[in-house]
Every structure is written in C-alpha cells, then in structure tokens.
VMD Tcl script that builds the backbone (N, CA, C; Angstrom):
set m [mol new atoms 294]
animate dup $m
set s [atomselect $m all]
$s set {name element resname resid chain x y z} {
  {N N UNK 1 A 13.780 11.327 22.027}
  {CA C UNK 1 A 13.567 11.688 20.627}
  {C C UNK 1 A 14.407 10.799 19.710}
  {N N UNK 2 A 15.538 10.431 19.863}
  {CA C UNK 2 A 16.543 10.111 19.075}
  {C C UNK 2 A 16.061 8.147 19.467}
  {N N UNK 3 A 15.356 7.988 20.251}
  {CA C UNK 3 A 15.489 6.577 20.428}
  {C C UNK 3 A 13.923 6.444 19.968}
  {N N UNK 4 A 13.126 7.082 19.803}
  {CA C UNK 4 A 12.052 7.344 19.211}
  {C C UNK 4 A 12.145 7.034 17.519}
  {N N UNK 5 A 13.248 7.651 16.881}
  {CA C UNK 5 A 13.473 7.683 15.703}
  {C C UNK 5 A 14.007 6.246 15.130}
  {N N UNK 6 A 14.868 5.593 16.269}
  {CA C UNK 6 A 15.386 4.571 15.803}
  {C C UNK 6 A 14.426 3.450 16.029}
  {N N UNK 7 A 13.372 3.525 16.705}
  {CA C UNK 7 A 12.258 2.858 16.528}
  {C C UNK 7 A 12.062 2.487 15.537}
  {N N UNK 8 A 11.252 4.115 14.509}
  {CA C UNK 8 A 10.452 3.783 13.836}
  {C C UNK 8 A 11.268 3.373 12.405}
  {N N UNK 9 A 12.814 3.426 12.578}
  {CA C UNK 9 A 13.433 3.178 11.508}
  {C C UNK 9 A 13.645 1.536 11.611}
  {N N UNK 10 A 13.615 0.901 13.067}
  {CA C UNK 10 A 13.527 -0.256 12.948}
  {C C UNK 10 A 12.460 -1.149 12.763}
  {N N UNK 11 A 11.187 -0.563 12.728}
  {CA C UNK 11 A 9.971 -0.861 12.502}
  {C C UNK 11 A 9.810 -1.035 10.598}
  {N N UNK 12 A 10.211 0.107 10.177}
  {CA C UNK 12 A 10.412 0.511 8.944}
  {C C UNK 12 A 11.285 -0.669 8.266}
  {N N UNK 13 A 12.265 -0.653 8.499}
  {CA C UNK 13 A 13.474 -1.997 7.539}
  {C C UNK 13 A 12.652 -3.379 8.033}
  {N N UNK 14 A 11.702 -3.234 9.173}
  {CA C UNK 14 A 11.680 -4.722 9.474}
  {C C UNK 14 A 10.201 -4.896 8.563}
  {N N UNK 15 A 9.586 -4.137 8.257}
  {CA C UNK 15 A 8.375 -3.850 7.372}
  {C C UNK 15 A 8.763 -4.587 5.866}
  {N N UNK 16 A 9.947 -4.125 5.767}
  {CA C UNK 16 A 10.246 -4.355 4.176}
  {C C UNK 16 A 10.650 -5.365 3.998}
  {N N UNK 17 A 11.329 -5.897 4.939}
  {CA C UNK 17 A 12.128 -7.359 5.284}
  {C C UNK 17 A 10.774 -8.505 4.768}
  {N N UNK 18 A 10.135 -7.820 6.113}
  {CA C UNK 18 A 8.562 -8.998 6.022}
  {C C UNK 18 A 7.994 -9.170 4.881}
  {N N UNK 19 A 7.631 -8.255 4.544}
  {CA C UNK 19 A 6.593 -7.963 2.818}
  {C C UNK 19 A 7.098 -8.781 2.091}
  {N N UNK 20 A 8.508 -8.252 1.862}
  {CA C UNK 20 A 9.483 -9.303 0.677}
  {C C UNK 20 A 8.857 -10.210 0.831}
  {N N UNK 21 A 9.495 -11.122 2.222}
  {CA C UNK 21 A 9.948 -12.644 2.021}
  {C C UNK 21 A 8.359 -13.194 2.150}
  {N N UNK 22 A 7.265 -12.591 2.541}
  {CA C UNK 22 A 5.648 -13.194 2.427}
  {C C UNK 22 A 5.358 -13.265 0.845}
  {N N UNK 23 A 5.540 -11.715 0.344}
  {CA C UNK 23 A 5.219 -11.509 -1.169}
  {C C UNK 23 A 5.615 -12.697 -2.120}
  {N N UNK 24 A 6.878 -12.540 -1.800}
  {CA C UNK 24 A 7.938 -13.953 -2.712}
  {C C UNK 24 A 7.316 -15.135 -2.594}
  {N N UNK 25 A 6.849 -15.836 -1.045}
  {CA C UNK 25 A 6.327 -16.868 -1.233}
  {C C UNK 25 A 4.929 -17.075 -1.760}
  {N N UNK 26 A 4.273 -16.186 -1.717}
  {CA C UNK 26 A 2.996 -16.361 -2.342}
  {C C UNK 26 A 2.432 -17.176 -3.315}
  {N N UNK 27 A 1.601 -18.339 -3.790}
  {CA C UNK 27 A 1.543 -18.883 -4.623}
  {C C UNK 27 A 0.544 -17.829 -6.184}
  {N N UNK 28 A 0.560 -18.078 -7.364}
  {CA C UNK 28 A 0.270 -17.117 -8.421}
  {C C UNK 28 A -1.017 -16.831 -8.317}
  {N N UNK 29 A -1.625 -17.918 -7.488}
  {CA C UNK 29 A -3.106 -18.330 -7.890}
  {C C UNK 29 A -3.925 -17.309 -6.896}
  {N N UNK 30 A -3.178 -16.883 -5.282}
  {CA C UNK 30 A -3.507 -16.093 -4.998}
  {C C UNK 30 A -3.212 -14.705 -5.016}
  {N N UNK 31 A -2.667 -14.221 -6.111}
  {CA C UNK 31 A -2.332 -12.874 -6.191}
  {C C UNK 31 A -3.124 -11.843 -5.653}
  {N N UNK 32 A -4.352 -12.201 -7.268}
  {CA C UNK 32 A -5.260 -11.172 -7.334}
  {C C UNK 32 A -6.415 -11.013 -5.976}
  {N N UNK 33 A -6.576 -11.988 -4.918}
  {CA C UNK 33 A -7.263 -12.008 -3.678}
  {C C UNK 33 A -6.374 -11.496 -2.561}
  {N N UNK 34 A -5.063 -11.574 -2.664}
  {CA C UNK 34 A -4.064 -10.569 -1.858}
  {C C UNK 34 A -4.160 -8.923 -2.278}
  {N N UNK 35 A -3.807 -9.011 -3.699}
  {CA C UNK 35 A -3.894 -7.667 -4.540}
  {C C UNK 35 A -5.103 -6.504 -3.878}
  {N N UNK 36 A -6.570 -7.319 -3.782}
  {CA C UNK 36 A -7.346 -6.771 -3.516}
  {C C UNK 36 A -7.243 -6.345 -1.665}
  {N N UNK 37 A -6.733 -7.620 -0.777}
  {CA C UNK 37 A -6.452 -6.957 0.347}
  {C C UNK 37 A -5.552 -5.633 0.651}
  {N N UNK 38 A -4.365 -5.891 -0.444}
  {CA C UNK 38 A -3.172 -5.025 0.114}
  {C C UNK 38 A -3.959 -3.284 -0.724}
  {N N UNK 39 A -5.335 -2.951 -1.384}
  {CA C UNK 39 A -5.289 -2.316 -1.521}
  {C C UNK 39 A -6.530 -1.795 -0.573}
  {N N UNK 40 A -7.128 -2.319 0.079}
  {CA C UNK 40 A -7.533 -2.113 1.569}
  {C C UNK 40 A -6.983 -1.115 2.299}
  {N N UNK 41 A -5.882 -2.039 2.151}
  {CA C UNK 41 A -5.060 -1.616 3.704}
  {C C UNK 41 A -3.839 0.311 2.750}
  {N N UNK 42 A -4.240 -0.050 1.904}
  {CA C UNK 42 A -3.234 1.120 1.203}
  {C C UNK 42 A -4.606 2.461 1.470}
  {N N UNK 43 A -5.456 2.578 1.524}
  {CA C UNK 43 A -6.669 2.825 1.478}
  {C C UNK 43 A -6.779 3.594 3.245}
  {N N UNK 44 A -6.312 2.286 4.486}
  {CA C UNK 44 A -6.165 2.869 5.309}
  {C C UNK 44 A -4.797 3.776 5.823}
  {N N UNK 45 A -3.860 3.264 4.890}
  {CA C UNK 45 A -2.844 3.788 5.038}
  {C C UNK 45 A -3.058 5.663 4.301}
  {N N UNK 46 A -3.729 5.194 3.449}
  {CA C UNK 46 A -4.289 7.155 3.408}
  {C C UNK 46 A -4.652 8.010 4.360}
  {N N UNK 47 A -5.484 7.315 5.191}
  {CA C UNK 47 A -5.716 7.908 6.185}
  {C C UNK 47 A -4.699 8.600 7.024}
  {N N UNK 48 A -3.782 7.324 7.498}
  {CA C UNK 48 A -2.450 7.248 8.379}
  {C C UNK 48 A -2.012 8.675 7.836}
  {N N UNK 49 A -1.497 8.851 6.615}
  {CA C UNK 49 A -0.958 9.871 6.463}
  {C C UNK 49 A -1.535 11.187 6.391}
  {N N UNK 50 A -2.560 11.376 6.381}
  {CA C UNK 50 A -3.546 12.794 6.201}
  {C C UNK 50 A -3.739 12.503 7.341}
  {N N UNK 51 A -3.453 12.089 8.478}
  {CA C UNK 51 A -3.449 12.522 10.119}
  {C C UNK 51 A -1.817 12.617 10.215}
  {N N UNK 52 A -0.853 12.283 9.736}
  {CA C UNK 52 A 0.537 12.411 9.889}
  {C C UNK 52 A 0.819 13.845 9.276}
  {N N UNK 53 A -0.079 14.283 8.159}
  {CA C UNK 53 A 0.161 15.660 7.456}
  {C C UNK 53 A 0.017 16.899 8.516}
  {N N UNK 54 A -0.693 16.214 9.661}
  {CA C UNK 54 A -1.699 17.516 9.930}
  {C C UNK 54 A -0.946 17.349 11.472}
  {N N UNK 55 A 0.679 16.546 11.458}
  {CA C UNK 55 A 1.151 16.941 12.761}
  {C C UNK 55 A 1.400 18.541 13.070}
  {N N UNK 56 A 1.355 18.398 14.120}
  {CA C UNK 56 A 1.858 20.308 14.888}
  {C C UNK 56 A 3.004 20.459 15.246}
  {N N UNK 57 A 3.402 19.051 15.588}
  {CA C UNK 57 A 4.754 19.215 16.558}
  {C C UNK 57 A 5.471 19.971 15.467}
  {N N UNK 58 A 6.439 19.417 14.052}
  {CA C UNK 58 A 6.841 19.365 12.940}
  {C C UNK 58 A 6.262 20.126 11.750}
  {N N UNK 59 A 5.271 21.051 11.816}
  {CA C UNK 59 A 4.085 20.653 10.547}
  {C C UNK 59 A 4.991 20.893 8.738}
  {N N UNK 60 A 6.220 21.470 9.066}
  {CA C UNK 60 A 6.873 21.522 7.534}
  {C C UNK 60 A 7.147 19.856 7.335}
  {N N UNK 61 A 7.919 19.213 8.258}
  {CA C UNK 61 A 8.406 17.840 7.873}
  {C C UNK 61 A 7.275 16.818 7.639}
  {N N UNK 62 A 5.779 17.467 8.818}
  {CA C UNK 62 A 5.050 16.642 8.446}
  {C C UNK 62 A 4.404 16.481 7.551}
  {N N UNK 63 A 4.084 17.674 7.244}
  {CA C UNK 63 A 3.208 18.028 5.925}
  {C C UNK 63 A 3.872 17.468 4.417}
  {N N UNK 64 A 5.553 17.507 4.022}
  {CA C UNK 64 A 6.035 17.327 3.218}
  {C C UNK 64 A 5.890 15.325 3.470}
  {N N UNK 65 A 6.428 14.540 4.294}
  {CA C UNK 65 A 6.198 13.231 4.287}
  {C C UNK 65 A 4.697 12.575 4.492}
  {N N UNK 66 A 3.791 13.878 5.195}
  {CA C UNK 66 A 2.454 13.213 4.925}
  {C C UNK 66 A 1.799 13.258 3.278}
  {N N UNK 67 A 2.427 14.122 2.548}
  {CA C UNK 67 A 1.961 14.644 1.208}
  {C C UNK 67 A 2.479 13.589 0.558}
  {N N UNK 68 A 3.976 12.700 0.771}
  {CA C UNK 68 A 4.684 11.899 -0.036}
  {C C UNK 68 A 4.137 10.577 0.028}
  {N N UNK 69 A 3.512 10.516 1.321}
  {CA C UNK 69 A 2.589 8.954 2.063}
  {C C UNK 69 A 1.555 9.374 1.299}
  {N N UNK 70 A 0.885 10.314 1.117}
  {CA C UNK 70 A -0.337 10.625 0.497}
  {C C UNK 70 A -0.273 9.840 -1.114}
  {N N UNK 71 A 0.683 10.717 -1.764}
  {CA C UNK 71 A 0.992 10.265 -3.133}
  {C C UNK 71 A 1.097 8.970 -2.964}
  {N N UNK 72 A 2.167 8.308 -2.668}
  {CA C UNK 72 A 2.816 6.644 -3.071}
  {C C UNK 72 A 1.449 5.556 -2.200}
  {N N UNK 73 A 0.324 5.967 -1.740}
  {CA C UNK 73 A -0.333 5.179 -1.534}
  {C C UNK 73 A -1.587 5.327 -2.304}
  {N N UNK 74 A -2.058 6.346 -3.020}
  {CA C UNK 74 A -2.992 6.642 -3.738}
  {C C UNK 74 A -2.483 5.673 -5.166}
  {N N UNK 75 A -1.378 6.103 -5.835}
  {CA C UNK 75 A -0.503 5.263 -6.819}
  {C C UNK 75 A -0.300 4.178 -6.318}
  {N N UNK 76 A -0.181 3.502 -5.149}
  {CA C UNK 76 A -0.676 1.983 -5.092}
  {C C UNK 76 A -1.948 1.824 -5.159}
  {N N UNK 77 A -2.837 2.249 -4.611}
  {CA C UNK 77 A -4.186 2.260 -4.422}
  {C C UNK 77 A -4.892 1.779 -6.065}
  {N N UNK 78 A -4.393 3.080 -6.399}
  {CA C UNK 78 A -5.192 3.125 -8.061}
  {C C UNK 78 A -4.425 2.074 -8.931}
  {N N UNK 79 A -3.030 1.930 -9.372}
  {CA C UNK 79 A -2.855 0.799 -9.650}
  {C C UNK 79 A -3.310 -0.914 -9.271}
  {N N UNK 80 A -2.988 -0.936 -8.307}
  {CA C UNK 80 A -3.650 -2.222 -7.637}
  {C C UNK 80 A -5.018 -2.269 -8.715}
  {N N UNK 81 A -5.965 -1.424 -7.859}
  {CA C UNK 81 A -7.177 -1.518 -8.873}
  {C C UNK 81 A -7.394 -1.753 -10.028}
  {N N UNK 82 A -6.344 -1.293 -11.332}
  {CA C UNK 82 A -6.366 -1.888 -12.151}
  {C C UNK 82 A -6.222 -2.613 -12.650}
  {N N UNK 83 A -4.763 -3.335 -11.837}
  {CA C UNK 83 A -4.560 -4.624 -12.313}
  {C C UNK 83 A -5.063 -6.072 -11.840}
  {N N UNK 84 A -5.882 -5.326 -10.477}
  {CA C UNK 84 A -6.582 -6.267 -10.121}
  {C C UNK 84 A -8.133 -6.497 -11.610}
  {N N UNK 85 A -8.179 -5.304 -11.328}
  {CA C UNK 85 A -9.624 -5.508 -12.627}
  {C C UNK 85 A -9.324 -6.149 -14.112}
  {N N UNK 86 A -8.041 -5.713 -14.189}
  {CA C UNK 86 A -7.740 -6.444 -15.639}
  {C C UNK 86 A -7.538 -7.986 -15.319}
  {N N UNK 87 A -6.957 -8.479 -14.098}
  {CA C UNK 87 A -7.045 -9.797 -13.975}
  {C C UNK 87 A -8.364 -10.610 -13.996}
  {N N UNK 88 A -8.892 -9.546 -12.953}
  {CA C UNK 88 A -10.387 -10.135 -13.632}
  {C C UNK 88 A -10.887 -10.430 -14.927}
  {N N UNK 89 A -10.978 -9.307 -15.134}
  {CA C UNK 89 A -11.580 -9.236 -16.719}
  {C C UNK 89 A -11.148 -10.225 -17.323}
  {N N UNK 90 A -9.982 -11.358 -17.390}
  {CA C UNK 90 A -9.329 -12.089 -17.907}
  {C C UNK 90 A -10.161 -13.848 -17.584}
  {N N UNK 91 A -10.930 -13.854 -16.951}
  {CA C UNK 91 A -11.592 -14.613 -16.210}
  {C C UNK 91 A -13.222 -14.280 -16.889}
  {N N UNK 92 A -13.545 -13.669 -17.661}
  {CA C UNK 92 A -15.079 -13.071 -17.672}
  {C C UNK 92 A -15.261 -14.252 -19.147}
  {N N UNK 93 A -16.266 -14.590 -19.419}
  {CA C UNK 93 A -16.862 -15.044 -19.994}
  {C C UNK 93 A -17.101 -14.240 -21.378}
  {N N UNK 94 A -16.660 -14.769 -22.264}
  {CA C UNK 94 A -17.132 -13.665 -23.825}
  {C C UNK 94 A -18.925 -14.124 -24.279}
  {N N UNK 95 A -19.602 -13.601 -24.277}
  {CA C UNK 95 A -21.111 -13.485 -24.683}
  {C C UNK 95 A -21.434 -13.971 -25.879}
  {N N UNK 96 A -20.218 -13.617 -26.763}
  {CA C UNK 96 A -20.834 -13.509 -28.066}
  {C C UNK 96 A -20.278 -15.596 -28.563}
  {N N UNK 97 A -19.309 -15.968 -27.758}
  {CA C UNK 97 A -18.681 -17.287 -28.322}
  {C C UNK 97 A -19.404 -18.265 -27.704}
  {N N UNK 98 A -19.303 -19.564 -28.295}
  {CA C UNK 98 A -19.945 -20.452 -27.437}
  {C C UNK 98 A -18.838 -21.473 -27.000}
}
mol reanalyze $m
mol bondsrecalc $m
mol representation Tube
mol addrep $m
C-alpha cells in the first residue's frame, strides 16, 4: 500500500516536471493545434476520474478526489475551448472588408 502510494506520487511530480519543460518549449505558432489536443486528452481524463469516483475500496476519498478530477478537468476542458475558438476566430476572414 504505502509503496503503491509512492508510486503514484512519483508518477505525479514526474507528470508536472514533463508538461513544464515540453509546454515551455513549444513554439507560439503551435499553440492553438496543441491547445486543441491537450483538450482531448482532458476529455479522457473525465472519464479517468468518474471511474476513480466510483472506487469501493475508499469510496469517501474516492468520491471527494474523483469529484475534484471531475471539476479541474471540465474547467480545463471548457476553457481550452474557448480560447482555442477565440484564437481562431482571430484568423477568420471579415465579409464585409475587402
């Protein structure tokens, strides 16, 4: 159990480690085509957690960190989306100008 935990805590810091130093290098131009992947994967990460909610072993701890995974990926989810769309939109053609 206890070496179980330190797993997933080393899985966890090494998660954040990675993201950073990929995110940082990223060039500007591909943001908004990352933007749209990372909200994919936030998308499956909903999932992840509404099967993490519905552990048995735990179900108070799970239910409270599957509810918190629930939230902070929906609020990535839906953000992303917007700012992916407003980037777009920034790119659209005006109709009325020539």
């Amino acid at each position: 159990m206890q070496l179980d935990l330190l797993y997933l805590l080393f899985t966890f810091v090494l998660a954040i480690f990675l993201g950073f130093e990929l995110i940082s290098k990223v060039p500007s131009q591909l943001h908004t085509p990352l933007m749209s992947g990372a909200n994919a994967i936030s998308g499956i990460t909903i999932v992840g957690a509404l099967i993490a909610a519905g552990n048995v072993e735990n179900p108070a701890i799970a239910t409270f960190l599957g509810f918190v995974a629930v939230v902070c990926a929906s609020i990535n989810v839906t953000g992303g989306y917007l700012v992916t769309d407003r980037m777009l939109a920034m790119f659209k053609s005006k109709s009325g100008k020539k």
